[in-house]
C-alpha positions in Angstrom: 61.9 5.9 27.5 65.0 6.2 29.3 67.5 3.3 30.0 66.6 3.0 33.7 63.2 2.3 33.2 63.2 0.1 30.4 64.8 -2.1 32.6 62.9 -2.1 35.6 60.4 -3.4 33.2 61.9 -5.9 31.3 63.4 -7.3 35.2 59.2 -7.5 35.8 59.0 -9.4 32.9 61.8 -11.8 33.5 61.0 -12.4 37.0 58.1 -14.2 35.7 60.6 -17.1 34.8 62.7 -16.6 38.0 59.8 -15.8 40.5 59.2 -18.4 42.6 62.4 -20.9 40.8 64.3 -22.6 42.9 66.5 -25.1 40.9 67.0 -24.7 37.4 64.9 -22.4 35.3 62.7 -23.8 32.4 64.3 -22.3 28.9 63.9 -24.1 25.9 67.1 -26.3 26.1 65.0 -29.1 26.7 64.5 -29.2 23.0 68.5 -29.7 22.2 67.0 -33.8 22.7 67.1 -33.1 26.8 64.0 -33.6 27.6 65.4 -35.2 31.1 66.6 -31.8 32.1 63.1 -31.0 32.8 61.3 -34.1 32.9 62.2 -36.8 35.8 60.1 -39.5 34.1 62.7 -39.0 31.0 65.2 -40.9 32.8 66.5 -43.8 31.0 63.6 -43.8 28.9 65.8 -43.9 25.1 67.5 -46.8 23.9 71.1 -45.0 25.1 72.3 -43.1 27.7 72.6 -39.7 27.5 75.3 -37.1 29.2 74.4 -34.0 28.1 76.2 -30.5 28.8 74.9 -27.0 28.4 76.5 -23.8 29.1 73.9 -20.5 28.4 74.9 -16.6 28.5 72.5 -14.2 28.8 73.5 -10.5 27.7 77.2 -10.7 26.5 78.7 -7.1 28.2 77.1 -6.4 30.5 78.4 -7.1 34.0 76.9 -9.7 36.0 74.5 -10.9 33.3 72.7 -14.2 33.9 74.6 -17.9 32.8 73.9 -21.0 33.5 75.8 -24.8 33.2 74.4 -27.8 33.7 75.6 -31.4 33.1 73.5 -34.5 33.0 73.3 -38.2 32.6 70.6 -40.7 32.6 70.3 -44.1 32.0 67.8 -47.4 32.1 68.9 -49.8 34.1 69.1 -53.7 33.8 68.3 -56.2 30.6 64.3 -55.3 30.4 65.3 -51.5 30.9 62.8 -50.8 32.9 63.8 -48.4 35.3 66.6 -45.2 34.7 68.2 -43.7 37.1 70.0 -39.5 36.4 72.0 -37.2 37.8 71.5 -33.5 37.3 74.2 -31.0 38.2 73.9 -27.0 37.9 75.4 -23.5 38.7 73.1 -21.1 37.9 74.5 -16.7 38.3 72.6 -13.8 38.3 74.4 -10.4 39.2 74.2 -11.1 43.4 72.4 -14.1 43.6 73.3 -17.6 42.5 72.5 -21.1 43.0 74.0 -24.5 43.1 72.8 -27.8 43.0 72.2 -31.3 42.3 69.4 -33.8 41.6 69.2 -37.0 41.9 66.4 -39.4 40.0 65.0 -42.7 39.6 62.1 -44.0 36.6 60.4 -46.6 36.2 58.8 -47.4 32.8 56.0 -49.4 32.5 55.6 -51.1 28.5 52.5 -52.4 27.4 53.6 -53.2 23.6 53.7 -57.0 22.4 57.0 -56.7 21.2 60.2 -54.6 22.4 60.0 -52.8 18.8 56.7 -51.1 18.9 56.7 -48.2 21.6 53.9 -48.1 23.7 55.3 -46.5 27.7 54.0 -45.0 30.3 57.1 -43.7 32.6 56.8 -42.4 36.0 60.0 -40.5 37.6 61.0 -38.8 41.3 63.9 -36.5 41.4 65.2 -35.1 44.6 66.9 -31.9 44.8 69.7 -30.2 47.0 69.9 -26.3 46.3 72.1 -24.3 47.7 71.4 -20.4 47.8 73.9 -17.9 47.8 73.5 -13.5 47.8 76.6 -11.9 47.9 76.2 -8.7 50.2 79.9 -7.9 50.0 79.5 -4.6 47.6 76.1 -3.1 50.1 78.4 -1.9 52.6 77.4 2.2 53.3 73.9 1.7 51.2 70.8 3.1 52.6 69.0 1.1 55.6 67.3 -2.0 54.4 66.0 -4.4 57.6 66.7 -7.3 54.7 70.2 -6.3 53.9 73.1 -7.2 56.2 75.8 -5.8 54.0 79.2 -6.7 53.7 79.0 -11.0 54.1 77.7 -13.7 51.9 74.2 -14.8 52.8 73.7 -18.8 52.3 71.0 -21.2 52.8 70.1 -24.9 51.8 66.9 -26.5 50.4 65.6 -29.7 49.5 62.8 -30.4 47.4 61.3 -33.0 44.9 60.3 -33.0 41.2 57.5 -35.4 39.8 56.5 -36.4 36.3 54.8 -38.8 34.3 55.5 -39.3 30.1 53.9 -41.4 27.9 55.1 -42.7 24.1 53.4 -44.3 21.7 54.3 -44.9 18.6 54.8 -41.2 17.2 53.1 -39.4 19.9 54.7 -38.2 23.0 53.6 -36.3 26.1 54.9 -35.4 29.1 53.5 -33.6 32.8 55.9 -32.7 35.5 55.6 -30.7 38.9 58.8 -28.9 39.9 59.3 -28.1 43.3 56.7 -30.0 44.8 57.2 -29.4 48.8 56.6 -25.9 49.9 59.9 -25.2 51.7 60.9 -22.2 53.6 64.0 -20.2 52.0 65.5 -18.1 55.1 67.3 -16.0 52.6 64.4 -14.8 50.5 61.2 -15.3 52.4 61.4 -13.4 56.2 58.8 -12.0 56.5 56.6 -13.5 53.9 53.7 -16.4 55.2 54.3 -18.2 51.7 56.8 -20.1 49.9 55.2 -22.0 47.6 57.8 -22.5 44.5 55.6 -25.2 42.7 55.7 -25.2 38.6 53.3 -27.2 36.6 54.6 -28.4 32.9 53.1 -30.2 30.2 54.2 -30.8 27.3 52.9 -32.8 24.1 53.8 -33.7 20.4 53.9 -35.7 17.5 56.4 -36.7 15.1 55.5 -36.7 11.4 56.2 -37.9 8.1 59.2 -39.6 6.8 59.1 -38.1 2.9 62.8 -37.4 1.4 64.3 -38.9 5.1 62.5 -35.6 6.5 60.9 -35.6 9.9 58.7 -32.7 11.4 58.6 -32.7 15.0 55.2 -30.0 16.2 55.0 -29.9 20.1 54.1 -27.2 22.4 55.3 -26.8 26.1 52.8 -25.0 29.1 53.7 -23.7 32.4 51.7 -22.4 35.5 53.0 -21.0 38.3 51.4 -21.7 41.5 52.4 -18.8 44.0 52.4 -16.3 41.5 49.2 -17.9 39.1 51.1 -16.8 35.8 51.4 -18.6 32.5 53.2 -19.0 29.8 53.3 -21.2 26.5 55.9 -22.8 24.2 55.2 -23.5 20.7 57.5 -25.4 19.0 58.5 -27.2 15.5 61.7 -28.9 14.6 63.0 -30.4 11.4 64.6 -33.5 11.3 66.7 -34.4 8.2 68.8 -38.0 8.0 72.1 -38.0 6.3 74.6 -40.3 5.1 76.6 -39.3 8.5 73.7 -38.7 10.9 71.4 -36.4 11.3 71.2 -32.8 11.0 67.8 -30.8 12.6 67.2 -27.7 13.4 63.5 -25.6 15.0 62.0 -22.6 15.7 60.6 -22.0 19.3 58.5 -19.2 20.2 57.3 -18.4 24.1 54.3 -16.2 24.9 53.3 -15.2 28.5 50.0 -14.7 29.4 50.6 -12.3 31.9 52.8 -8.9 31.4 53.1 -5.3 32.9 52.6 -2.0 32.1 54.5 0.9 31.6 55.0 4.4 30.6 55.6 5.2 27.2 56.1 8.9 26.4 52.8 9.6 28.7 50.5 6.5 27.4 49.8 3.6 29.3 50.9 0.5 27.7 50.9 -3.3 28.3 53.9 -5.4 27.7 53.9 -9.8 27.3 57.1 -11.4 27.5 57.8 -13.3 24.2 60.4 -14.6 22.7 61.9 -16.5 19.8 64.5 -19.2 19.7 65.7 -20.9 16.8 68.0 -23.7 17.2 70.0 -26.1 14.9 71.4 -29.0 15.7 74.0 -32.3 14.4 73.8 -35.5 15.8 76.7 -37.6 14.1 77.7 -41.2 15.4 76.9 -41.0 19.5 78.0 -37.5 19.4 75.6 -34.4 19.5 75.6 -30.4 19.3 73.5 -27.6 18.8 73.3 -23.9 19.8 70.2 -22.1 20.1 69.7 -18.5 20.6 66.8 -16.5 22.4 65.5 -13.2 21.2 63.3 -11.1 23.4 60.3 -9.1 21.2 58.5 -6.4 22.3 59.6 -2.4 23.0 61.1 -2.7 26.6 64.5 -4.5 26.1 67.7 -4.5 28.5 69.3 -4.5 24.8 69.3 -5.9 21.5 71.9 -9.2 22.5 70.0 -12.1 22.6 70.6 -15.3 25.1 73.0 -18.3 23.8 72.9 -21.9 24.7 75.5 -24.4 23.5 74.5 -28.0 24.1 77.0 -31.2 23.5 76.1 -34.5 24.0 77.0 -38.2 23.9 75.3 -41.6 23.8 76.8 -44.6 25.9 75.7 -48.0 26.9 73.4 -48.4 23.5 71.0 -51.0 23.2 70.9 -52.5 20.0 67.6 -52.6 19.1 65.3 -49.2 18.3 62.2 -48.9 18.6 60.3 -48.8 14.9 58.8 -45.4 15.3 59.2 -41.9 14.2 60.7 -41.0 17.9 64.4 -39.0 18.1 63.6 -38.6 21.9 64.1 -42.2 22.8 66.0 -43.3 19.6 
């Protein structure tokens, strides 16, 4: 299969992850403990705050290859810690388009434990978004006629939309369900001429955290996603490894995302049918209020753009710590 059509597919395959996206797109960096990147209803919901910052390359090489950056910060607010407000803030590249924006959140976390050392919440979170949209046209100038394509200027537009999400902790167990992009706004610069715009995302997510032989910790959880314009669906499944040393606590996991929906191609005359997947392992160090990790996505299957994977570097920090943890098996909110 030649190089051109190799990647015509894998962009089909991809745009099941960008399609319908307006904001920050859903990899598996919520697993480098930022969980609030995705979640609203995270916000303040640990004992500490969290900034977190992430930078992620897609394709080293190649020219106008997809990155993202995003920095957060969330905190609970108040003695009882109730409620958490976050900030999100992101600049997201890929070849001619790109997007920048912000979000802006506010949780409130309902406890029905006896005491402030057994977990038991129920958080509820609202994060408002301002996107701006940007496709560079500068480089169409003298292309063939496209009634979509100005050429030669930069097309912008602004959006605003809303995230919502629920999670609830107990003891061990976590789960979380989120709707991203809940108002169906129109985007001038990539829906003329189409009746819908409906960039809605469903997520839930769920786990448990496990043993405590040898200071080990084993963290299962899987992640699912629907889309609604576009009815696709994809799922996460996911295990980490926590281990607790003298200086903090070293982790690492192995993510692995299957999409239920694919497309076909043309292999040497044979029709065939490919699924996105891919694999991301990921290690991590969280020493003192300080916290790294690096992850690094691998796309399976025979259509690929290359063999380079996708790397995410995450650092974090913890401020404003309260002094008392709750007395579970939780790394999320301890």
């Amino acid at each position: 299969m030649n190089l051109k059509k190799s990647y015509y597919i894998l962009v089909l395959l991809l745009a099941q992850f960008t399609y319908s996206q307006e904001g920050i797109a859903v990899y598996s960096d919520y697993l480098s403990d930022n969980y609030y990147l995705i979640h609203p209803s995270m916000a303040g919901a640990a004992n500490c705050g969290k900034i977190r910052i992430t930078g992620r390359q897609q394709w080293f090489g190649q020219d106008d290859a997809p990155a993202l950056q995003t920095v957060s910060f969330n905190t609970s607010l108040g003695q009882d810690a109730t409620s958490g407000i976050g900030i999100i803030l992101f600049n997201d590249k890929n070849g001619y388009h790109s997007q920048k924006g912000a979000k802006l959140t506010y949780a409130h976390h309902l406890r029905f434990s006896r005491t402030t050392v057994d977990l038991n919440q129920l958080s509820f979170g609202l994060s408002t978004a301002f996107v701006q949209s940007t496709l560079d046209e500068t480089q169409f100038i003298g292309q063939p006629f496209d009634p979509f394509v100005f050429g030669g200027i930069y097309q912008k537009d602004a959006y605003f939309n809303i995230d919502l999400g629920v999670s609830y902790h107990y003891l061990d167990f976590f789960t979380h369900f989120t709707i991203k992009n809940f108002l169906a706004n129109r985007r001038e610069i990539y829906t003329e001429g189409f009746e819908s715009d409906n960039l809605s995302k469903y997520l839930w997510s769920a786990g448990a955290v496990l043993g405590n032989e040898n200071n080990l910790l084993f963290e299962p959880s899987f992640m699912f996603q629907y889309t609604s314009e576009t009815k696709e669906k994809a799922l996460d499944l996911n295990l980490k490894v926590y281990k607790e040393l003298d200086f903090g606590r070293l982790w690492g996991g192995l993510s692995y995302r299957r999409s239920f929906d694919g497309a076909q191609f043309n292999n040497d005359g044979s029709i065939e049918d490919q699924k996105l997947q891919w694999i991301t392992p990921i290690i991590g160090l969280n020493y003192d209020q300080f916290m790294f990790s690096y992850t690094y996505s691998h796309i399976m299957g025979d259509v690929k753009f290359d063999n380079g994977g996708f790397h995410q570097i995450t650092l974090g920090i913890n401020v404003f710590c309260r002094d008392k943890k709750w007395d579970c098996n939780c790394p999320a909110v301890n």
